[in-house]
N, C-alpha and C positions, 0 to 999 in steps of 0.2 A: 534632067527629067522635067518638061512640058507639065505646067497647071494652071488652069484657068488664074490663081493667087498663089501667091508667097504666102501669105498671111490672111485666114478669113478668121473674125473677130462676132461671136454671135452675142449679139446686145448692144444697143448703142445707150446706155446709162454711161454715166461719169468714168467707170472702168473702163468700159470698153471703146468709150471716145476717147478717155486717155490714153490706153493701149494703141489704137488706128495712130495716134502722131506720133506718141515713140516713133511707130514699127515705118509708116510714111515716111518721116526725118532722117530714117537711118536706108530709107531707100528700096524698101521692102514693097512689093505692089500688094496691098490692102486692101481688104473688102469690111465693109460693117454693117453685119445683117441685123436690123430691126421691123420687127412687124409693124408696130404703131408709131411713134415718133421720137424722135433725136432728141437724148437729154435724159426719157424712162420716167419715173417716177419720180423725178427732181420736175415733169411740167406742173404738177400736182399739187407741189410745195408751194405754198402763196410766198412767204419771207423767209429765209436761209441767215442766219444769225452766227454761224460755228464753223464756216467754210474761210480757211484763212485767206487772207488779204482783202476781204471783203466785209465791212462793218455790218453791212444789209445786203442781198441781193433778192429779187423777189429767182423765185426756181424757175420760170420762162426762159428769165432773160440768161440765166447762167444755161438753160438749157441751148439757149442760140448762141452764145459765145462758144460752148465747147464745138457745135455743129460745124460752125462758120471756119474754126480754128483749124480741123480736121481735114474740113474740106480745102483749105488753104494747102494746108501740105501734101495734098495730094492723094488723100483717103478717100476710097469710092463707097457711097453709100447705100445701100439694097434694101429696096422695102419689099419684105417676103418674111413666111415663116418657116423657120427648120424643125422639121417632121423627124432627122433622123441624121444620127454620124457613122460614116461605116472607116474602118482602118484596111487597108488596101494591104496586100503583099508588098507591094513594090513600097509602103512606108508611106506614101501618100492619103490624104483624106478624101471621101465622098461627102458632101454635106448636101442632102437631097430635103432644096425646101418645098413650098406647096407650088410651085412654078416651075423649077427647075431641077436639075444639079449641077454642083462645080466642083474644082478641085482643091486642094491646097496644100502646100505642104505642111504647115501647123494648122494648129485652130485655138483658139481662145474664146471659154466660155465664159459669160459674163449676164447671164439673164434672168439675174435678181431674183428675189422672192415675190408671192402673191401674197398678201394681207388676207385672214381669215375673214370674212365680216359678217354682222351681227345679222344682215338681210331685213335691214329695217329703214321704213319708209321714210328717208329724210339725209341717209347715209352718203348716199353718193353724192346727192346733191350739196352737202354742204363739206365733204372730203376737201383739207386745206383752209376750211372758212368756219372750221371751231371743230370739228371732226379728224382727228389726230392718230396713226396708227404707232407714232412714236414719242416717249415721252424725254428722253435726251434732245432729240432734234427741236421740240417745240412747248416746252414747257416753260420756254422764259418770257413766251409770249401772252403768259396768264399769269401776271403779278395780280395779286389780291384779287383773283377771280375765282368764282365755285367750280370744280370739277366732276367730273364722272367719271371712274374708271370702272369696264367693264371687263370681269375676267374670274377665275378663280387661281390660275396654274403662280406661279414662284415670279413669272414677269410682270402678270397684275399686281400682288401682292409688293412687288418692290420697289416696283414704278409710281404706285400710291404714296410711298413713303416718300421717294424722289421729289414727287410734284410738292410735296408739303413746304418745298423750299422755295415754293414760287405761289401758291397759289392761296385762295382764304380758307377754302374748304376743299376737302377731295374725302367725294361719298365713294366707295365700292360697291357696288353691286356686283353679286356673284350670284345664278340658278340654283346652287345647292347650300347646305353649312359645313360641309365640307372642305378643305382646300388641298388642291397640288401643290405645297410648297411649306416647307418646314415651322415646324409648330411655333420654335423659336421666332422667325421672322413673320408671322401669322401675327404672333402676340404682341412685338415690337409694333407695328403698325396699327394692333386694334388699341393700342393704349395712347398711341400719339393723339397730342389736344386737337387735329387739326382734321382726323379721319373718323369717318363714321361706316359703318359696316350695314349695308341691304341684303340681309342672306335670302335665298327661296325667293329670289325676284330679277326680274328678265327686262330690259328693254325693248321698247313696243315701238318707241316711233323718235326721233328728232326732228324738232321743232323752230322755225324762226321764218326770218325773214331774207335778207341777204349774208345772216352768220347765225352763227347756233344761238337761240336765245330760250331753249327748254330741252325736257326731255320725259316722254313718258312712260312713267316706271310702271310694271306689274306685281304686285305680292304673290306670287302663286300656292299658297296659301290658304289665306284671305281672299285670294281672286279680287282685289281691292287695287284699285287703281290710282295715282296720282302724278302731278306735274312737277317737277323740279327746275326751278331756275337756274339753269348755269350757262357759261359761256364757253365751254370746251367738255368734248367726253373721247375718252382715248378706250374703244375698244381694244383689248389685250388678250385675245384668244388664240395667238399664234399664228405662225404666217407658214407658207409651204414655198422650200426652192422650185424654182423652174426647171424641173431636171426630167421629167418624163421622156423626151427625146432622148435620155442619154443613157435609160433604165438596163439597157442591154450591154455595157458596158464595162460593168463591175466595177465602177469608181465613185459609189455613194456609199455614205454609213447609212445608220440606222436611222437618222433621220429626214435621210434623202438629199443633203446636200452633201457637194463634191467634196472628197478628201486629197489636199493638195498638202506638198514641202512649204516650207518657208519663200521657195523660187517659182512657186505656184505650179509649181509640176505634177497631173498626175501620174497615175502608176502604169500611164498610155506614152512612149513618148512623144513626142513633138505635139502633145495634147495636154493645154491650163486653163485652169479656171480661176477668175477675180469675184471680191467683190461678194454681195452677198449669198448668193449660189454656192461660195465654197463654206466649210467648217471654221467660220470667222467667229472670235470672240466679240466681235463688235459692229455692228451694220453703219455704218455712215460714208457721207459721200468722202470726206476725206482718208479713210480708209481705206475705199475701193477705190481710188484716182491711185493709190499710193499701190496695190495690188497692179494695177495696167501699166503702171512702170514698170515692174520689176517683170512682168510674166510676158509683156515685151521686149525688153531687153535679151530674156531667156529664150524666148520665139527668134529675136535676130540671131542670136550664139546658135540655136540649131537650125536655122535653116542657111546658116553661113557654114555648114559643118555636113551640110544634106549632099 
């Protein structure tokens, strides 16, 4: 049965470039649809600390090596966005982006999450250069530095405590004196010597020059304003999969990211998802590299079986 691919692979992040060379090396004709650029949110990351074999790498360059690597083995790469997956009679995929359609016989999604953010003037600009949506990936890089964490839900609250292993201070700021996250691990973190709590207060702006060097805080309250010195604030208000193309499909939980097996299968055949888009207990690039292995491998077994 004739299709435009063997394998179309939507996301070109660490997953989904992992996946293209599996599925390439084993001889599969590959597509890797990304809208913006080769690598995802690893261009974003200034320094990469936790990515084995690599002591340092800055996220650029590991985003050109995965590219380069991909393109080596014969992975074609498609800059376009996909609007929509349809599943065929005959077993085959439609993947209709903003340009085209094409066919495939599997598909693999891989198109990460969007970071919630605070929508404050200084954010984007300084995202990677002390502006941080994760505090695993980058919190070794503020030994004895002041923090910010903004949030109130159970990942602010624990990521707070996290940072305390790295940092001099770490303020919370949270909008309400309420929290999403259990009273238990509320109290554990308001009693640590090293956390301080901004309840009923919002951030208004981030400040510096070539890296974060302040942050300006709201009492909403007070309606009273002031400046904080620190050198990293990790907004922590939740991030959203990329799954909207895939809504009609019936393969998302309740909080919108894909529910796959262990083999990254979902409940579509010859249809997986990597990486952070799926029901992962953990987001990181060595995670989802580890996801594009396995959910190419199973893309080769079915479409050697199609």
């Amino acid at each position: 049965m004739k299709t435009d691919f063997d394998l179309i692979i939507i996301g070109g992040g660490p997953g989904g470039i992992t996946a293209g060379i599996y599925a390439a090396r084993a001889g599969l004709k590959s597509a890797i649809i990304e809208k913006e650029v080769p690598g995802g949110k690893v261009n974003k990351t200034a320094e990469i600390e936790n990515y084995p074999g690599f002591t340092s790498i800055m996220g650029p360059d590991l985003a050109v090596s995965l590219f380069s690597q991909a393109q080596a083995v014969g992975a074609e790469f498609i800059f376009d966005e996909v609007l929509k997956i349809e599943k065929n009679d005959n077993k085959t995929f439609n993947v209709n982006l903003a340009g085209k359609k094409l066919t495939s016989k599997a598909v693999i999604i891989a198109t990460g999450t969007k970071e919630r953010k605070l929508g404050v003037p200084g954010e984007d600009k300084f995202y990677g250069k002390g502006v941080s949506y994760c505090a695993v990936c980058d919190g070794a890089f503020f030994k004895e530095k002041p923090l910010i964490v903004v949030g109130g839900g159970l990942a602010a609250v624990e990521e707070s405590l996290y940072l305390t292993k790295f940092a001099s201070k770490v303020t919370l700021v949270h909008r309400r004196e309420g929290f999403r996250a259990a009273d238990s691990v509320v109290e554990k973190t308001r009693n640590h010597e090293k956390v301080d709590f901004m309840l009923n207060c919002v951030v208004e702006e981030i400040i510096g020059d070539k890296v974060v060097e302040a942050v300006v805080v709201r009492n909403l309250k007070e309606n009273s304003v002031q400046t904080i010195k620190v050198d990293g604030i990790f907004p922590l208000i939740g991030s959203d999969p990329i799954t909207d193309f895939v809504k009609d499909l019936n393969i998302l939980n309740q909080t919108n990211n894909i529910v796959t097996d262990v083999e990254m299968k979902t409940s579509i055949p010859g249809l997986f998802a990597v990486g952070d888009v799926r029901n992962t207990p953990l987001k990181q690039i060595a995670t989802a590299v580890g996801d594009g292995a396995i959910a190419a491998q199973k893309a080769i077994d079915y479409c050697d079986n199609f």
